[in-house]
C-alpha positions as CSV (number, residue, x, y, z in Angstrom):
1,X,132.3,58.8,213.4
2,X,130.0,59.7,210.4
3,X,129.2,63.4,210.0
4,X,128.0,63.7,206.8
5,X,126.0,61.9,203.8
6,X,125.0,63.6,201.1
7,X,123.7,62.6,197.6
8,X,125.2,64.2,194.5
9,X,123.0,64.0,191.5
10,X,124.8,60.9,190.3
11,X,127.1,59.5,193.0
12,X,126.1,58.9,196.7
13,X,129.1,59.9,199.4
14,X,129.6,58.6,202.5
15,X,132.0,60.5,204.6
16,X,133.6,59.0,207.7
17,X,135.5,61.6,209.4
18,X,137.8,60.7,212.3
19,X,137.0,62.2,215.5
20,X,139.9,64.1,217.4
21,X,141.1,61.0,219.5
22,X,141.3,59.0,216.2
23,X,142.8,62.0,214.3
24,X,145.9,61.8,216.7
25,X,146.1,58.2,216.2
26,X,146.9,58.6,212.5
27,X,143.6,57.8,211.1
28,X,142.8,59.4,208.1
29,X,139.4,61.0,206.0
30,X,138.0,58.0,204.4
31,X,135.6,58.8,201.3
32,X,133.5,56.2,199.8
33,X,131.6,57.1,196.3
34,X,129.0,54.5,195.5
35,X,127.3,54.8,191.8
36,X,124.1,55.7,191.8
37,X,121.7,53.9,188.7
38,X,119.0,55.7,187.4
39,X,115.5,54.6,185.8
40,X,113.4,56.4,183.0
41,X,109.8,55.0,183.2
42,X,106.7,55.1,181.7
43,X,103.0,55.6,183.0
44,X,99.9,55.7,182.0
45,X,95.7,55.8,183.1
46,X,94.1,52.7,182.6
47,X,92.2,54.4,179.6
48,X,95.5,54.7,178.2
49,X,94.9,58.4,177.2
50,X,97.7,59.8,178.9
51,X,101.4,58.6,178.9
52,X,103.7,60.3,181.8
53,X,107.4,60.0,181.4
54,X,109.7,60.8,184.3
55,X,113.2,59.3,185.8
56,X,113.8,58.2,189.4
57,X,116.4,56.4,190.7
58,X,114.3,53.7,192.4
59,X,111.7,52.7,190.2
60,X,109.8,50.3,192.8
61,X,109.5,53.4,195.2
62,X,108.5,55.7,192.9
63,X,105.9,53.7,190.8
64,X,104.3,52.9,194.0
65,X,104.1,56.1,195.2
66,X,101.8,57.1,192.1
67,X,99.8,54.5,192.6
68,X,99.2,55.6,196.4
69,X,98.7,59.1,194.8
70,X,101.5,60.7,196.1
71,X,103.9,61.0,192.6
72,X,103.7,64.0,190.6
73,X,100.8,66.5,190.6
74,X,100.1,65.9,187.3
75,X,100.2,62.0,187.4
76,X,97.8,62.2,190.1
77,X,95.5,64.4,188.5
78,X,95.5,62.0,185.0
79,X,95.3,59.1,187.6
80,X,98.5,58.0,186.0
81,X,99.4,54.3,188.1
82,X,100.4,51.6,185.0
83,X,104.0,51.7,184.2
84,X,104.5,50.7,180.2
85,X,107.9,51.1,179.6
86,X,111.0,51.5,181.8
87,X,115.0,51.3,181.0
88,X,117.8,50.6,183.3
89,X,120.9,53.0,183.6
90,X,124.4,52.8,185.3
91,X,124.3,56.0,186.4
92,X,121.1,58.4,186.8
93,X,123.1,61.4,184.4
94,X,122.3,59.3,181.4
95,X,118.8,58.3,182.4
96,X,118.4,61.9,183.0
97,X,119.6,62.4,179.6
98,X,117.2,59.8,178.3
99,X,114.4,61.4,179.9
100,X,114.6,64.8,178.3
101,X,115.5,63.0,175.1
102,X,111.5,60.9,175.4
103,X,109.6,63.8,176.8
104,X,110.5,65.7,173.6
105,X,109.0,62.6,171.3
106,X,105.5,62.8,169.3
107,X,102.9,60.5,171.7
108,X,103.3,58.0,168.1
109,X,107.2,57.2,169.1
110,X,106.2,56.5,172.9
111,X,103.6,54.1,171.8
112,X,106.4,52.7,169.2
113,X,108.6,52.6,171.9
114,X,105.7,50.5,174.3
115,X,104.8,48.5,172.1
116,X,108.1,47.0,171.0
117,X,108.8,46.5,174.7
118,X,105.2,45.9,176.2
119,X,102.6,45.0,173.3
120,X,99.8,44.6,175.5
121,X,100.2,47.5,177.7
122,X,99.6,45.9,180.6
123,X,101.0,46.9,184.1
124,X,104.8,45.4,184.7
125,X,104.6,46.9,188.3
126,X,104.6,43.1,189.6
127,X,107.4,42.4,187.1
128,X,109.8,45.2,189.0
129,X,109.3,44.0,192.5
130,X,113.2,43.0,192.8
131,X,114.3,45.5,191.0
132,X,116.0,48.0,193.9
């Protein structure tokens, strides 16, 4: 019988816990931790004016959710709907990590940072479709 799954903020756990006629048959608590990856993104207006830098753990889900308007307040108030720039992590601690480290940079490093992975800027939304 499953009772319980809950998400940790970098590991997912599944607990089965036996029931009482499976705990007198000798079954015992089996615990299954699953890694849980992490994405730092990039977004921007189709001006370009405005670069929005946040970290999700499913990037496909959450890049179309600001485009439906539904992300973050403040990427729907900048209309904020192109990714840029994205990274891939094992574990969503570091691309937390990563995050803070980028939202601290000058807007001149996260342009750097687009262009030596997207020079054109244009949207790789179609590019991420098999990403999750």
């Amino acid at each position: 019988m499953i009772t319980s799954f809950r998400f940790g903020r970098d590991e997912q756990y599944l607990d089965v816990i036996p029931d009482a006629a499976e705990r007198s048959s000798g079954i015992s608590l089996i615990c299954i931790k699953m890694k849980k990856g992490g994405y730092i993104y990039i977004i921007s207006n189709k001006n370009r004016t405005v670069l929005y830098t946040s970290v999700t753990s499913n990037l496909q889900s959450r890049i179309d959710q600001h485009k439906q308007g539904i992300g973050s307040a403040f990427a729907k108030r900048y209309n904020c709907v192109d990714l840029l720039y994205f990274e891939v992590f094992e574990d969503i601690v570091s691309a937390i990590s990563r995050e803070k480290q980028i939202k601290k940079w000058k807007r001149e490093y996260k342009e750097n940072v687009i262009n030596s992975f997207n020079p054109s800027w244009r949207d790789l939304f179609e590019e991420i479709q098999d990403y999750n």
